[in-house]
N, C-alpha and C positions, 0 to 999 in steps of 0.2 A: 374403306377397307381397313387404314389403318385401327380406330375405332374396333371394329370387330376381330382383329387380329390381338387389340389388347386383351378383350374380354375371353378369347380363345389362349390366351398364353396366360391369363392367369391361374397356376396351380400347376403349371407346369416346368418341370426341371429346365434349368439352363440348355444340358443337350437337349430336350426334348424340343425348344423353342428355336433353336438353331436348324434341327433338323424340316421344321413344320416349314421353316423361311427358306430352306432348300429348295423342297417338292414345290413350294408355289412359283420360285425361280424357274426352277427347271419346268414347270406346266406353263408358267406362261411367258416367259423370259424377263421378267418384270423383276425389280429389286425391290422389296418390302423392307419395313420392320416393325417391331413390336412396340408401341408407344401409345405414351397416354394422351387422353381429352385434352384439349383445352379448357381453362378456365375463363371465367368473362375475364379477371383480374391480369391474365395473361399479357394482353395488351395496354392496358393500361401506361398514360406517358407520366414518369418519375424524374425527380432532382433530390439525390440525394443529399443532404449536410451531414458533413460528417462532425457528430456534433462534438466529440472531445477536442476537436481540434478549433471548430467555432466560438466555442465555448473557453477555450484557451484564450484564444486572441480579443473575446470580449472581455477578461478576468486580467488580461493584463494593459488593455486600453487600445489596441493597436488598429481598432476601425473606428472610425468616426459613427455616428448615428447616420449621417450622409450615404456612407458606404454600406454601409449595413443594408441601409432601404433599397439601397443603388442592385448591390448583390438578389435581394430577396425579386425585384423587379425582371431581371435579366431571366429568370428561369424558364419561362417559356420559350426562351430563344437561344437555348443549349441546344447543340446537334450530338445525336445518337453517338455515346462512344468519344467522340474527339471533343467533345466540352467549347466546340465554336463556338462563337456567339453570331446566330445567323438570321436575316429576313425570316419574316413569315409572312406569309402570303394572306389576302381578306377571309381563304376557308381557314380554319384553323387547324384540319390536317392534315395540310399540305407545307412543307418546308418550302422553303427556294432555296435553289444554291449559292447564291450569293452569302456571301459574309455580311453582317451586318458594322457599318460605320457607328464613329457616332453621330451623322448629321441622322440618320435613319433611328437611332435608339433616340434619339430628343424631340424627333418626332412622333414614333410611336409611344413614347412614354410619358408626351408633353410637357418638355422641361426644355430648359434654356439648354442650348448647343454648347454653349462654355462654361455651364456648370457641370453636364453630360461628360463634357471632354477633359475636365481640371480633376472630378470623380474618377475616370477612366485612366487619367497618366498618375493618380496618385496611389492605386491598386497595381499599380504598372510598376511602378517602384518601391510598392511592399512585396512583392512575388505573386499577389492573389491573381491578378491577370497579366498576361504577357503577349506579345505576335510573332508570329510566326518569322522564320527565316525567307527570305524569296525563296521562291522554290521546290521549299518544304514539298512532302506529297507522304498523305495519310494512309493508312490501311485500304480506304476504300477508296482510293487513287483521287483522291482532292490535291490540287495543287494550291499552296496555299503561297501568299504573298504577304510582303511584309506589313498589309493592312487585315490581315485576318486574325482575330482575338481573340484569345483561347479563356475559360475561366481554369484556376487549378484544384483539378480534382481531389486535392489533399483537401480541400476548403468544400465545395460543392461537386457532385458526380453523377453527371447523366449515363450513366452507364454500368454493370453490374462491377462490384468492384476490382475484378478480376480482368475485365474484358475495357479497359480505356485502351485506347490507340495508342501505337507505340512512338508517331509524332508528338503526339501529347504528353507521353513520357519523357521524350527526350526536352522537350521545349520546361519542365518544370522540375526533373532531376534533382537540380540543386537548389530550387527555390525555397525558402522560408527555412532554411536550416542554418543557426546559429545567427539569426538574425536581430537586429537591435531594435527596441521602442522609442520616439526620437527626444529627445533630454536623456535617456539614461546610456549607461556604459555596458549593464547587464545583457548578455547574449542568452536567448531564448531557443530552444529549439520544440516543432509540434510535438503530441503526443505518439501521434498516430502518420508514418507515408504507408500509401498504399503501393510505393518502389520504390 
């Protein structure tokens, strides 16, 4: 219906198209509206980089090659929106709810658990990832604890740039702003927050 209500509203006035989603209201007590197809691309799963800002942090040294690879790996295990780093289950499109550990990333990723985890607390201490408070609880009512691993959106963004969680805002707020590279005294800030 919707589909035929598009091609039915196009070429018609604003009021006209308000009035049309009236009379089908009132005939059949149903709420409509006027909206386009889908595209295949629609669903489609994304991780954004945001690249002046990656690019920043490459041009002044501030990730390792380590990290870097470490980062480009983790993307399929971004959760919609809140930038978790979560399980994934053997279908590949199916999430789990679970957060993922690092015993769980060195095994999906086949790497040493204490290289996994020395990568993971030293991205912890440049701002790129952070966990969560106990407690935390996200937009779509995740309760997060203090093992749940956010990446930061300024850096990577599973989500449209507008639309990150506002757990996820708060948990990275101040993150990477005026921050130092380690031998120098120069304080750097990104180009780009997306808050």
């Amino acid at each position: 219906m919707a589909e035929l209500l598009g091609q039915v509203g196009v070429g018609l006035s604003g009021e006209q198209q308000k009035m049309l989603l009236e009379i089908l209201h009132k005939t059949t007590g149903e709420n409509y509206f006027i909206g386009k197809k889908k595209k295949k691309s629609d669903g489609v799963k994304f991780v954004q980089i945001i690249m002046d800002n990656y690019n920043y942090l490459c041009k002044i040294n501030y990730l390792t090659n380590a990290e870097k690879a470490f980062l480009m790996d983790l993307t399929p295990y971004l959760e919609f929106k809140t930038n978790i780093i979560v399980e994934r289950s053997d279908d590949d499109e199916v999430v789990d709810a679970d957060s993922a550990s690092p015993t769980y990333l060195a095994k999906v990723l086949k790497k040493n658990r204490g290289n996994i985890s020395a990568i993971m607390n030293s991205l912890l201490n440049k701002g790129i990832l952070a966990v969560a408070e106990s407690g935390m609880t996200t937009d779509d009512g995740r309760v997060c604890t203090s093992r749940t691993w956010f990446v930061n959106p300024n850096i990577m963004c599973c989500s449209p740039k507008d639309g990150i969680d506002k757990a996820t805002q708060k948990i990275f707020k101040r993150s990477l702003r005026n921050f130092k590279v380690e031998g120098s005294t120069e304080k750097h800030r990104l180009p780009i927050y997306l808050f």
